[in-house]
N, C-alpha and C positions, 0 to 999 in steps of 0.2 A: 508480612504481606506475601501471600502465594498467586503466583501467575500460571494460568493457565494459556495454550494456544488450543484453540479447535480447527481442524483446518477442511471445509467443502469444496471435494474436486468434483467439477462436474464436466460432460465431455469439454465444454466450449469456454468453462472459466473457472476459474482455481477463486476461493473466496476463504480470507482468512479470516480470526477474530480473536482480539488479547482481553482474558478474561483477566481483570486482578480484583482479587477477594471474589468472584464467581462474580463480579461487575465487567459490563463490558466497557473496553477504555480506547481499544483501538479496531477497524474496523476497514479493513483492504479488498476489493473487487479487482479484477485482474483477467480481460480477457483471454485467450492463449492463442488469438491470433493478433496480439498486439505485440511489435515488434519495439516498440519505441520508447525504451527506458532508459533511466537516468544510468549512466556506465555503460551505456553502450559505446563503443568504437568503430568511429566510420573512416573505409578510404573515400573521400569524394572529389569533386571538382567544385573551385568556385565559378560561381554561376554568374552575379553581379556585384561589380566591386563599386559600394560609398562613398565616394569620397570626404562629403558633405557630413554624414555620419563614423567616418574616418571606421567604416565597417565594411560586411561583404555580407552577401547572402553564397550559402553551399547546397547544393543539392546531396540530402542523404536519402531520398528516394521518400521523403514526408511528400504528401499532397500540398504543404506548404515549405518553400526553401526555410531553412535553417539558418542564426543567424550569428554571426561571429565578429566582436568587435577589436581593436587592435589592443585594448585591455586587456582579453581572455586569448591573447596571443602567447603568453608567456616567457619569460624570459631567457629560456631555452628553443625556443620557435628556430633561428636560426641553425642549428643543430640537429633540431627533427628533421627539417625541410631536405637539410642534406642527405639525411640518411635516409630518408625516404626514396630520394631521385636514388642513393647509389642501390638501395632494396628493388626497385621499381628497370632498372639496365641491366641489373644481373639475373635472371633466372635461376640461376644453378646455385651459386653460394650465395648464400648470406651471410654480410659482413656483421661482426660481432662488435656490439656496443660497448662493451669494456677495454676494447681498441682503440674504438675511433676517437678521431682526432675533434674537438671538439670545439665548437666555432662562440666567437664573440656573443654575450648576450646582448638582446633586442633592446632598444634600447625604451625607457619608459615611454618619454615621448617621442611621437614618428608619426607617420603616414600609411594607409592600410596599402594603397596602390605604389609605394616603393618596396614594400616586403612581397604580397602578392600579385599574380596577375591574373587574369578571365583565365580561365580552361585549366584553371593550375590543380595539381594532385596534391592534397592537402589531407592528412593524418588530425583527426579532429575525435572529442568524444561531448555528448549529451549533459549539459548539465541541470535541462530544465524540462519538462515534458511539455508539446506542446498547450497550453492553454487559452481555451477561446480561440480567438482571432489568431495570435500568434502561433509560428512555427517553434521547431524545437530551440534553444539554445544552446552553442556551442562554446569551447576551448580549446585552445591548441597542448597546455599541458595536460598530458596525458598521465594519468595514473591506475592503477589495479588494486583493489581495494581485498584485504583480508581481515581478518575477525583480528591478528594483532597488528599488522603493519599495513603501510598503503606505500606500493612500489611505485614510484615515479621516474623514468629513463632520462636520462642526461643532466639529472638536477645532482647534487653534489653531498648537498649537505644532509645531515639524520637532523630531526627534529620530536623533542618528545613532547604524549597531550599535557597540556597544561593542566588539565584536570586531576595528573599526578602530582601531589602537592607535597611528596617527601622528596630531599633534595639529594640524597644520597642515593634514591631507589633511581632518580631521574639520571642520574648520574653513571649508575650501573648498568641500566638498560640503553642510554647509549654508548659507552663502551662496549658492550656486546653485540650490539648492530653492527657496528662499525666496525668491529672483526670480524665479520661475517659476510662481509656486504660487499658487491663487485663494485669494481672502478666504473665511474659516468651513470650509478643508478643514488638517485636519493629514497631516504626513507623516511616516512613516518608512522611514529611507534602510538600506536593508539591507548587508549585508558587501560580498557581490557588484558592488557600483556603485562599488568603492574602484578612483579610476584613470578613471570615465568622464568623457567628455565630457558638456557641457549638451544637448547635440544631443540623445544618447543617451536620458538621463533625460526630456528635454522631449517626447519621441516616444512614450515611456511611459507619464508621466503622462497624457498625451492619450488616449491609448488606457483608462486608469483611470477616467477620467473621462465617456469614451463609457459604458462597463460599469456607472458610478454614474446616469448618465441613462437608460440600458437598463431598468436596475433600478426605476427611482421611475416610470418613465413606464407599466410592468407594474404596478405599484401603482395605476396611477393608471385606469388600465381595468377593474380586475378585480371583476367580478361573484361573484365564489364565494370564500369564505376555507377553508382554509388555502391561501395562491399562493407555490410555487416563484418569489420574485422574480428571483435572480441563483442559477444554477448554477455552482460552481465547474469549472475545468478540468478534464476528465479524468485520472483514474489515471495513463495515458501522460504526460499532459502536464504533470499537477503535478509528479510525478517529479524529470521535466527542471527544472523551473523550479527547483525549491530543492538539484538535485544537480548540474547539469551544469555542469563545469567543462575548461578545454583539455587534459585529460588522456584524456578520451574517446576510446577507441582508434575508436570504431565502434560502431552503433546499429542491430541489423539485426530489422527487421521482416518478417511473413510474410505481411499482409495489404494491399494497396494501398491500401484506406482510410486505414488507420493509417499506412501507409508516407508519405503526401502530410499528413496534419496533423502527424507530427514535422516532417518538412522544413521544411513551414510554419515551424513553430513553430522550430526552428534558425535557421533564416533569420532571422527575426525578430530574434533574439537575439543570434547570432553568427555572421555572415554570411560569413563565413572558415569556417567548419566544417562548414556544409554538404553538405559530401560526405561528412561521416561515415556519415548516413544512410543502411542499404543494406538493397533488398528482399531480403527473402531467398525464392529459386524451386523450392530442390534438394526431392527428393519426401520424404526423408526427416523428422520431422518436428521443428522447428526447434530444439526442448531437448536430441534425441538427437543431434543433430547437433552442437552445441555444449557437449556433456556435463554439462549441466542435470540433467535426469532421473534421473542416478545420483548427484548429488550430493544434491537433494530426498530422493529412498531414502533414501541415509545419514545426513541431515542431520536429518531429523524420527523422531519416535519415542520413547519413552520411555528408552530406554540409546544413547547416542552415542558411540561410540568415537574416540579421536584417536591419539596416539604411542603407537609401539610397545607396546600391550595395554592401555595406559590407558583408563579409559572412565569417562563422565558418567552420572549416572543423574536423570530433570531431571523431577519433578513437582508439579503444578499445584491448588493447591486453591483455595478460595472465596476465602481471606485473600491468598494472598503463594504465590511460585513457588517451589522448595527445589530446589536441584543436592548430590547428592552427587558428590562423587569420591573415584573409585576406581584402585587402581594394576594392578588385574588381573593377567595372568600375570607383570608382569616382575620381573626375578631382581635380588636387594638387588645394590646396586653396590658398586664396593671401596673408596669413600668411606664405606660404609654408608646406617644409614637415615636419617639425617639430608639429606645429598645427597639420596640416593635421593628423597626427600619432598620435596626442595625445586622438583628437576627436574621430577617430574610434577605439583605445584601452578604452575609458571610455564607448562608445555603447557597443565594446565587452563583457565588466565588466556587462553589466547590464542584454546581454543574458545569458552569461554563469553560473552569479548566478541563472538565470529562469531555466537552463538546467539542473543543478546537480542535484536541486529539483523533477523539471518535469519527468529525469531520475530515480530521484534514486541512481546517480552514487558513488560510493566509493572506498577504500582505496588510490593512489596516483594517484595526478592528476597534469599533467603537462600543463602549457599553454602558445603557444610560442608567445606571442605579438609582435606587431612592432615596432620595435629600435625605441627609443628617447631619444636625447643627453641631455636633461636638468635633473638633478635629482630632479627637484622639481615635474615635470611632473609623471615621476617612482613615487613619495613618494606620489602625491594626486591618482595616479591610485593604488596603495595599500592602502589607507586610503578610497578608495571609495569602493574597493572589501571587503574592514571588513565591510564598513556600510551595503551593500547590503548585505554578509551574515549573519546578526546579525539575520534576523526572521526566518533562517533556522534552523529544531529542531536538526539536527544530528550534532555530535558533530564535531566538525573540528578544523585547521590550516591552518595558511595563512601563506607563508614567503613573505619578500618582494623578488622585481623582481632583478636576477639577473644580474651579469655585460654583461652578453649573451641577455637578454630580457624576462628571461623564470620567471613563477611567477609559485610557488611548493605549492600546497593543500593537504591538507591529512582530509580526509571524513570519519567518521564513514557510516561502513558497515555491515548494517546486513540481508537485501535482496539482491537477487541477481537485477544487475541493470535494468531498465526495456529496453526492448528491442522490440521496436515498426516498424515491416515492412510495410514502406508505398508505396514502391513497386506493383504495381498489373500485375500479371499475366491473361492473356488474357483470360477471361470465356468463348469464343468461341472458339477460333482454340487450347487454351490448350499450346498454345505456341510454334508453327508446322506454324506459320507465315502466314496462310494460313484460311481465315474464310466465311462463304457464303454470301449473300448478302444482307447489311445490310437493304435495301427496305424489304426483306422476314422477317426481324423479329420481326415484329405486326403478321404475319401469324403465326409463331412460339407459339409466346404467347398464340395466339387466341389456338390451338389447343391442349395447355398445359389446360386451363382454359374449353377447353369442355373438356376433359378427366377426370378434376377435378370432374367438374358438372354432366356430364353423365355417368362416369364407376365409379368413386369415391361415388358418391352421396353427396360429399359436397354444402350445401348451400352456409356458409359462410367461405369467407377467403381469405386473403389480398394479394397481389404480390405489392412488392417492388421492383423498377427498377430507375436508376441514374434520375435526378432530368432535363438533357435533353431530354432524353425518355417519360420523363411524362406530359413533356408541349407539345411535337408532339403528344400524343395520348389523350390532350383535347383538340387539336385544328379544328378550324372550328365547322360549326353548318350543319350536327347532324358529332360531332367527333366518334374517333374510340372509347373511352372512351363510352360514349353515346351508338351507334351500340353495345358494348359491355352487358349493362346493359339492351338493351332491348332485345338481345338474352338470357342470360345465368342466368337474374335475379337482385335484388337488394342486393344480399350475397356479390358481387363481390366489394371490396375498394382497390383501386389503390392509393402507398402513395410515393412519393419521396424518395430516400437516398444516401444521398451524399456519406456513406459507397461504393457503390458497382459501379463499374466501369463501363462502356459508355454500352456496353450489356450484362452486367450481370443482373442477375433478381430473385430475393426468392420469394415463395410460402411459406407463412405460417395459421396454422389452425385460430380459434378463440381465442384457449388459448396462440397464438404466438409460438408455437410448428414449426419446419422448416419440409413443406412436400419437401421430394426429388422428384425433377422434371427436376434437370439438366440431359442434355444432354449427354452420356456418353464419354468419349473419344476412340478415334478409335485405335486401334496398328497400329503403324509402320512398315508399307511394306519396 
């Protein structure tokens, strides 16, 4: 299996997408004025302590307080706390963690209002993104997270994944942690580092430990609370760090920014792979080019179709997610319906696992299959839904199908789930049912594009219009395309996108900036 990433930076949102087998399987939006990601580190204050809830709320500068219970205190809490007041009194030095003297752990159980108090400076990091109604959730153990180790301050012990399953490789990599590693930091050694060198690991820990000094020395300056101490990696970047693996066919970005921090960031990591890395230049735009765009279409919405007339029907309420399946047009087979029902619940299986990922989806998930009386059928269509989500990273549960048909998931959730409208509303009449003549709208264009050129004074810049629009206005010799370029100049590039709907149309500058030029809508007589 070959994985590809494609990655759309656009000014206002970075938009990723994990192709495997040129299928799309995972599917990230990300705006870039969103501050509030998982690994983030905040200084803040508690705001309101629980006691009823044996919790507190923290202000980290969310429109909704954040919320921390005496569980995700950690058992290092006592320890932070102090180093934080001694970080928070000195200005000038910062006292060193592999020094200090290190305080009794918290104890399981306890009370949130005899550890903290209202207005207290508390060292906290993001473990959930706000979702819905709720604010972020918090922890008081703090850790920094790298492609092989995840640094944790004041914990003691090294811990390797269990998912490394030789007992001597587990054995050797933590001995060599633990000769590397400063007094009062734990670590854990993640999957990925099965097979490294000390070199390797000793290169990164260093660098963890830069980003743990980064972090307390921001603490240690800062005049105003709630403080962004440690920002996690970028979207693009975390990505990488917890998915990339030597299978990566290619990693083609459209923006040079982003094009120069993966590189970076490959280099770093696996500096053999490197040239996977590719900018991508063509005019077209970079989903529709790599057939993105029409898989997004099909791929989100409320009824999703897979084999031959099968189709899902996938809805989302406050509690838990509900798939039906359905078998649609197709015709009973000559095994009957027993076959019949077996075959389109094992295609089911193989969408639905595409779909949790593709979405995002979590906490419970229900899915009502279609009756089949053999139990052996039920016990291979469960044994095929763990195989299928065995390369899914979020943590989950499978039950088997019950005596009803229904098969019970439960999905680690820590975004809210992605939520894709493929719906399009009519960019001409606005949705008033009523739009003018679609012959008139080359003239349209044409008088958006001198207005550009002659009151604007723009030379160069692109209009984007669906991808049938664009072949009637190169057609014929001399086309409207043509007529266009010999009135108004060679500034003008006309480029396909399957994004925008049968008469919709974007105007953007050079630097791909969106000039407004739609049509306004009219009020309602």
């Amino acid at each position: 299996m070959t994985s590809e990433l494609i990655i759309d930076s656009q000014p206002h949102e970075v938009t990723i997408a994990l192709l495997e087998d040129k299928r799309l399987v995972e599917f990230q939006k990300e705006s870039l004025d969103t501050h509030y990601s998982v690994g983030n580190i905040f200084a803040a204050r508690v705001k309101k302590l629980m006691p009823g809830l044996n919790a507190c709320f923290v202000d980290v500068g969310h429109e909704r307080e954040a919320f921390l219970h005496y569980q995700d205190l950690g058992a290092q809490f006592l320890s932070l706390e102090k180093y934080v007041k001694q970080v928070a009194s000195d200005r000038k030095k910062l006292p060193s963690v592999d020094k200090f003297q290190r305080q009794p752990e918290l104890p399981k159980e306890g009370s949130i209002d005899k550890v903290l108090e209202l207005g207290q400076e508390v060292l906290v990091q993001i473990t959930k993104e706000p979702i819905n109604t709720k604010g972020p959730r918090l922890t008081g153990e703090i850790s920094i997270a790298g492609r092989y180790l995840v640094l944790m301050p004041f914990e003691t012990k090294v811990n390797v994944s269990t998912k490394i399953k030789s007992a001597a490789e587990r054995a050797r990599l933590k001995q060599l942690v633990q000769s590397i590693k400063p007094q009062n930091f734990g670590i854990i050694v993640r999957t990925v580092a099965e097979g490294k060198r000390v070199a390797e690991l000793d290169k990164e820990l260093t660098i963890l430990l830069d980003s743990w000094n980064d972090c307390v020395s921001k603490v240690q300056q800062a005049q105003n609370l709630p403080l962004l101490a440690h920002e996690e990696t970028g979207r693009t970047v975390s990505i990488l760090r917890d998915l990339f693996n030597p299978s990566y066919e290619s990693i083609h970005v459209n923006s040079p920014d982003v094009f120069k921090e993966v590189k970076k960031y490959v280099a770093l990591i696996a500096p053999e792979r490197e040239n996977i890395v590719k900018l991508y230049k063509g005019t077209v735009p970079i989903f529709d080019n790599f057939d993105v765009t029409r898989q997004i279409k099909s791929g989100f919405g409320r009824t999703v179709s897979y084999k031959r007339g099968a189709y899902l029907i996938i809805e989302h309420t406050e509690a838990l997610h509900v798939i039906d399946v359905n078998s649609g047009n197709r015709t009973r087979g000559v095994d009957g319906q027993e076959a019949n029902a077996f075959e389109v619940n094992m295609g089911a299986a193989d969408e639905i696992a595409r779909q949790l990922r593709l979405r995002d989806i979590g906490g419970i998930i229900v899915i009502d299959f279609i009756d089949m009386d053999k139990a052996e059928h039920r016990q291979k269509l469960y044994e095929h839904m763990n195989e299928l989500m065995r390369t899914d990273r979020a943590k989950h549960n499978i039950l088997p199908l019950s005596k009803f048909g229904l098969m019970q998931i439960t999905r680690q959730r820590v975004r809210p789930a992605m939520d894709v409208s493929v719906d399009e509303t009519c960019p001409t009449c606005h949705g008033k049912g009523v739009i003018k003549s679609s012959y008139l709208f080359t003239d349209t264009l044409e008088s958006k594009i001198e207005y550009i050129v002659k009151t604007l004074g723009m030379k160069k810049f692109q209009l984007y219009v669906h991808p049938y629009v664009n072949a009637y206005i190169n057609q014929g010799i001399p086309s409207i395309k043509m007529k266009w370029t010999l009135k108004y100049g060679l500034g003008l590039k006309i480029i396909p996108s399957q994004s925008l709907a049968f008469l919709q149309y974007e105007f953007k500058d050079k630097q791909g900036n969106l000039i407004d030029m739609q049509e306004q809508v009219e009020p309602n007589h």
